[in-house]
C-alpha positions, 0 to 999 in steps of 0.5 A: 153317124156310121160312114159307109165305106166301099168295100176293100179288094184283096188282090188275089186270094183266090188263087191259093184257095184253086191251087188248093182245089185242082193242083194240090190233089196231084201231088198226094200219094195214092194209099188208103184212106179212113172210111167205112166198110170196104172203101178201106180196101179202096186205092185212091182214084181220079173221077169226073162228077156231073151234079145238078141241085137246087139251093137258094140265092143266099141264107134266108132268101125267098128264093133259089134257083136250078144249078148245074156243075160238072166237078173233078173227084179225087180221093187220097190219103191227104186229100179228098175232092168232091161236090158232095162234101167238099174239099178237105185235106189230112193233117193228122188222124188216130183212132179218136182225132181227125185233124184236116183243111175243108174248102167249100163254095156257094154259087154266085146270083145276079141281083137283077133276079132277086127282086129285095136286092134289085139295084144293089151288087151282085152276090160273086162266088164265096169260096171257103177255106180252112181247118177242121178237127174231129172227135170221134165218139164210135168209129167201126167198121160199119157205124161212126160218130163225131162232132167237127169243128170246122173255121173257114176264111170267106172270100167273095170274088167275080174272078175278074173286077171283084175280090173282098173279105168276108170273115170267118165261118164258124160251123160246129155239128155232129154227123153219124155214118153208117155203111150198108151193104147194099145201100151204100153210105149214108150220113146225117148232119146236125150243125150250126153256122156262125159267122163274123160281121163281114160275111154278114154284112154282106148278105143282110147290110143295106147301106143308105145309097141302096135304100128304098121306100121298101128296103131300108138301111140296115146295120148287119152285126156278127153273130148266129145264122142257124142251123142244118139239118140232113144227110149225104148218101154215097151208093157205088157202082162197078165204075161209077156211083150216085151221090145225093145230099138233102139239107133243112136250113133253120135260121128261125134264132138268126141275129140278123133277121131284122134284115129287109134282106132276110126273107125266109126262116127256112131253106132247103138245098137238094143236090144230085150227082153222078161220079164216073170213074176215070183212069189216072193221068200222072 
């Protein structure tokens, strides 16, 4: 007989993962960084992005709902703040390694308005972090190929009452960019996503005292969840740019889609933003 446990509070983890996000960036140097085209000429900037997407609740939900974020943009030559790919730190770098830390965040939903979680916890802010390298297949001037390998530690939080983890993330791929005079910079992505048991858990476990005629218990394991496929696209302008990101989520191979909680085989996220530069305040 498996005993359920209440879920354990980590005090305050996330603290380090915003020193990471807002006050580490101030603290870098302003050089150059690797990119494509005429962004290696660039100097490092200070922006504020408006985005807006459409994502949904959590993988392999029925539905997803309209975000709205305002976001801070920072690019160094150790750090790189943005919606689009999130945030991520220079460790090392040569012409054919990229040794670096990646923070990114999902948003929280409230499960009133997930009809299959209807009386079961909230969905908190998952946040995020932790290394990645690269391999550089090419790396030119206007074309680059590599896989990434980033490992992430999840942290689930309500800022307040709630803070717990939520394992590990495991997300291998490969990307391709290519710069484009007039079109700005565009890059594909084909990766996977696997997890530990705790952040499973936490989407598809159904303990017994949340179980209904409709929604049995369930038992959620470690293991694959699936893949992405799409592109991000960068287009600059004198003072400010467009950023777009489009993403496939196929989770047709996930080990928990027994799951009353898992609903559908695919998803999709579409995100929009707008970036502004701004003078440096420091």
């Amino acid at each position: 007989m498996r005993v359920n446990l209440p879920r354990k509070k980590m005090g305050r983890p996330f603290g380090l993962v915003l020193f990471f996000v807002f006050f580490l960036p101030t603290f870098v140097k302003a050089e150059s960084i690797p990119s494509l085209g005429p962004a290696d000429t660039l100097p490092s900037k200070w922006a504020i992005g408006l985005g807006t997407g459409w994502l949904a609740d959590y993988p392999g939900a029925a539905q997803g709902r309209l975000r709205f974020l305002p976001f801070p943009v920072y690019r160094g030559a150790l750090v790189r703040l943005d919606r689009i790919s999130g945030v991520s730190g220079q460790v090392f770098n040569n012409s054919k390694w990229d040794f670096s830390w990646n923070f990114i965040f999902q948003f929280p939903t409230n499960s009133a308005s997930i009809p299959i979680r209807e009386g079961m916890p909230n969905l908190d802010w998952l946040l995020s972090i932790g290394p990645q390298v690269k391999y550089y297949f090419y790396r030119g001037t206007f074309h680059r190929t590599y896989f990434r390998m980033p490992i992430r530690i999840n942290t689930c939080t309500n800022f307040s009452t709630r803070t717990q983890f939520c394992g590990l993330t495991f997300n291998p791929g490969v990307r391709h960019s290519i710069w484009m005079a007039d079109w700005g910079e565009i890059t594909f992505r084909w990766e996977a996503f696997s997890h530990t048991s705790e952040y499973q858990q936490y989407f598809y476990e159904v303990e017994s005292n949340f179980a209904t005629p409709t929604r049995p218990s369930y038992h959620a394991q470690a293991g694959f969840l699936g893949f992405v496929y799409g592109f991000f696209h960068s287009l600059p302008f004198d003072g400010w740019e467009v950023s777009t990101s489009v993403n496939l989520y196929d989770y047709s191979l996930a080990v928990n889609q027994d799951s009353p909680l898992f609903i559908h085989k695919t998803n999709y996220g579409v995100f929009l933003a707008f970036v502004f530069d701004i003078n440096p305040i420091f």
